[in-house]
C-alpha positions in Angstrom: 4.9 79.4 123.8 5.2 80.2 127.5 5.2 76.8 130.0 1.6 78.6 130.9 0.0 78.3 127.9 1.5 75.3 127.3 0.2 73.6 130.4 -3.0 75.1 129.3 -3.1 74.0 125.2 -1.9 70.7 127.5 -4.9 70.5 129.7 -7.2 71.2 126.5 -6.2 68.5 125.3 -3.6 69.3 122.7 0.4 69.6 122.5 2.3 71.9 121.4 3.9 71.9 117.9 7.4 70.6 117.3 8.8 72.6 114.7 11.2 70.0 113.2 14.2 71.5 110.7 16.4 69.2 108.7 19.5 70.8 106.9 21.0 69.0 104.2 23.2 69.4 101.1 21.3 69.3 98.3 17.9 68.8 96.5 18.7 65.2 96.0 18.9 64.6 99.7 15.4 66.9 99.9 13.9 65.1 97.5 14.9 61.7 99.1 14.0 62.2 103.0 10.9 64.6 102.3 8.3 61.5 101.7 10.4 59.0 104.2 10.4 62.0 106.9 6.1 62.6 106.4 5.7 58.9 106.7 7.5 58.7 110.3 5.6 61.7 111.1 2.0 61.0 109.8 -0.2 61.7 112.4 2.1 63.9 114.9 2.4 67.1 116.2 6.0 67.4 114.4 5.9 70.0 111.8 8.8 69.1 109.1 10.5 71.2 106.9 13.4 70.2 104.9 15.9 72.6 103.6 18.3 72.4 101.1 22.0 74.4 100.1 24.0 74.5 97.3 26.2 71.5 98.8 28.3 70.6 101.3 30.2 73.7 101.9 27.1 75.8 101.1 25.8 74.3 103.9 28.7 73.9 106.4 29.1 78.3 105.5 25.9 79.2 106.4 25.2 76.9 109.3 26.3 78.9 112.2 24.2 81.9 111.1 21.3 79.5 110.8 21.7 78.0 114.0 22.0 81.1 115.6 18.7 82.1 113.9 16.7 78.6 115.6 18.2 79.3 119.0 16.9 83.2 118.6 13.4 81.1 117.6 13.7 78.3 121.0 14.6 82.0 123.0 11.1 83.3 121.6 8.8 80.2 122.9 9.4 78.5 119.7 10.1 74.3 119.8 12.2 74.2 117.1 14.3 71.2 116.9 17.3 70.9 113.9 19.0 68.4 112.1 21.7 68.3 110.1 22.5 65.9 107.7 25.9 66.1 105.5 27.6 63.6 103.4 31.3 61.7 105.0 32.9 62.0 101.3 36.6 61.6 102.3 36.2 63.4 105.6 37.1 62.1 108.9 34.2 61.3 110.2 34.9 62.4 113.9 36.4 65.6 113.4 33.2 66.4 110.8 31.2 65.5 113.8 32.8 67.3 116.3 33.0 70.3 114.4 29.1 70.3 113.6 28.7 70.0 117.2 31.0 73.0 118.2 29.1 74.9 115.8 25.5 74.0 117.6 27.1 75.0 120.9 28.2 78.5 119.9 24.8 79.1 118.8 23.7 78.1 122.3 22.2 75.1 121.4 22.5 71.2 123.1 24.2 68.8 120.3 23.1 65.3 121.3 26.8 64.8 122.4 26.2 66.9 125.0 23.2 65.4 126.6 24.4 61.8 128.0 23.2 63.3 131.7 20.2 64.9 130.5 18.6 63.5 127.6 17.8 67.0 126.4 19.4 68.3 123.2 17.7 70.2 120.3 20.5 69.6 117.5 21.1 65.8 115.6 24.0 66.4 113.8 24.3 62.8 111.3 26.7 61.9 108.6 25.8 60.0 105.9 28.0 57.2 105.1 29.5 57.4 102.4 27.5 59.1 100.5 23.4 59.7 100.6 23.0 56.7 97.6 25.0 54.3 100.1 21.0 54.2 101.3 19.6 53.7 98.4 22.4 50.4 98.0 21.1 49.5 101.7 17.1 49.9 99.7 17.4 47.6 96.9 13.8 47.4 96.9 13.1 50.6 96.6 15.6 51.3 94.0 13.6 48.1 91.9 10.1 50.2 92.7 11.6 53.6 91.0 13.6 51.9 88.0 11.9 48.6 87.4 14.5 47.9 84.8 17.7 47.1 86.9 18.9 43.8 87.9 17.5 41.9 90.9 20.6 42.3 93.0 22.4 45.2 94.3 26.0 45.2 93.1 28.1 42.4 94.8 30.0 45.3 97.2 26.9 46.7 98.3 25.2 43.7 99.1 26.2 43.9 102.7 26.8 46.4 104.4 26.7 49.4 101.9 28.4 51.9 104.2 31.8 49.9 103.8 32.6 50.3 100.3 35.3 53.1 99.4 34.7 55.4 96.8 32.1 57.8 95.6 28.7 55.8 96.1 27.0 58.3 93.6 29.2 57.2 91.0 28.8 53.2 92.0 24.9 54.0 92.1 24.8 55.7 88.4 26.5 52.7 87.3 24.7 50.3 88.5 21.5 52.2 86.9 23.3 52.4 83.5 24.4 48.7 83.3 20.6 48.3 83.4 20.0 50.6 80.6 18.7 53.1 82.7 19.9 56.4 81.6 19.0 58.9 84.5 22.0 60.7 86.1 20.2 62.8 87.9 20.8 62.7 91.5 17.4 64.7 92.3 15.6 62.7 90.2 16.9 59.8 91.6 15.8 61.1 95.1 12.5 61.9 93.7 11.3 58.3 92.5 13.2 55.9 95.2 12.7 58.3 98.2 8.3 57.6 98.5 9.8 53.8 98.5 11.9 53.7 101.1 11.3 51.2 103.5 12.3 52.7 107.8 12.8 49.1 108.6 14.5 46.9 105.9 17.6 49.4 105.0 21.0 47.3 105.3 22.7 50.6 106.0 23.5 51.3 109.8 24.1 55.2 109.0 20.6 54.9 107.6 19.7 53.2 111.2 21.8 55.5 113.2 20.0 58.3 111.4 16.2 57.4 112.2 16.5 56.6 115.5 18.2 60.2 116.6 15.8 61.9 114.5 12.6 59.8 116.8 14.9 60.9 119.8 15.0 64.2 118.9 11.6 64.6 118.5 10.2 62.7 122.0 8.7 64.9 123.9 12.0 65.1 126.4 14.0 65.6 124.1 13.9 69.3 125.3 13.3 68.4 129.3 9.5 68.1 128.8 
């Protein structure tokens, strides 16, 4: 949209549409974020997709090319904003940053890291930490909503803050569903029933936090100087 018509679709009354993509590893991060993400949006102008690869490195392959594809879009008149949400696993977690952030600026877009003076950016890179079902620790609630059969308490490690714990949080969270005698190992399936339940206030995780409140920061209207 050129900054005439969108003075005009302004002055009508309407704003233009945020064209909002998130990028993450697989369908049991899709599955999760799709009915959390709606519910933060309900009653915008954002217009969400979420896209999923076949995994970390599917996704970490194919993101330059895709980049490069949403800054062609932003070239055309589009607003297309982008986030990208990956798993820590054993990474460092500043060098995974920085290089998803290198990877944003070669496509000739504005990582938030790069708009402390400005405000402006159009790429949230985030890092789930440890692992996507460190949330679902942090949303014990939740977790009691989708499999009424487990125990009242998260597991004692994950009762504060579940980002700390080492080791694969998948495999602590399938545990903690089987000790129950709940026999779904199914990561999309688990995204599927505890991601409507979600709560965007009460989650103990501050990667959770830190995620949320760059996505609303993304999607503010200055995000991209307007």
């Amino acid at each position: 949209m050129t900054r005439a018509k969108d003075r005009r679709a302004q002055k009508a009354g309407s704003r233009p549409t945020v064209e909002l993509e998130v990028l993450v590893e697989e369908e049991s991060a899709s599955e999760a974020l799709k009915p959390l993400l709606a519910r933060v949006f309900q009653g915008s102008d954002v217009r969400l997709r979420v896209r999923k690869f076949q995994g970390k490195p599917d996704l970490l392959k194919k993101l330059p090319d895709r980049l490069r594809g949403y800054a062609a879009a932003s070239r055309s008149g589009r607003d297309v904003r982008v986030v990208v949400l990956v798993d820590r696993d054993n990474d460092d977690c500043a060098t995974l940053k920085k290089d998803l952030d290198r990877y944003a600026r070669q496509a000739g877009l504005t990582p938030r890291a790069d708009a402390a003076s400005t405000g402006c950016f159009d790429v949230l890179n985030r890092i789930a930490i440890r692992e996507l079902e460190s949330w679902y620790f942090g949303d014990w609630d939740a977790v009691r909503k989708a499999f009424p059969k487990v125990v009242t308490e998260a597991p004692r490690a994950y009762r504060g803050n579940p980002d700390l714990p080492a080791g694969k949080a998948s495999e602590a969270f399938e545990k903690a569903l089987s000790s129950s005698g709940v026999r779904i190992a199914s990561k999309p399936e688990w995204g599927r029933r505890i991601g409507p339940g979600l709560s965007v206030e009460k989650n103990r995780s501050p990667s959770f936090h830190t995620f949320l409140s760059g996505v609303r920061a993304l999607t503010a209207n200055n995000a991209r100087g307007r």
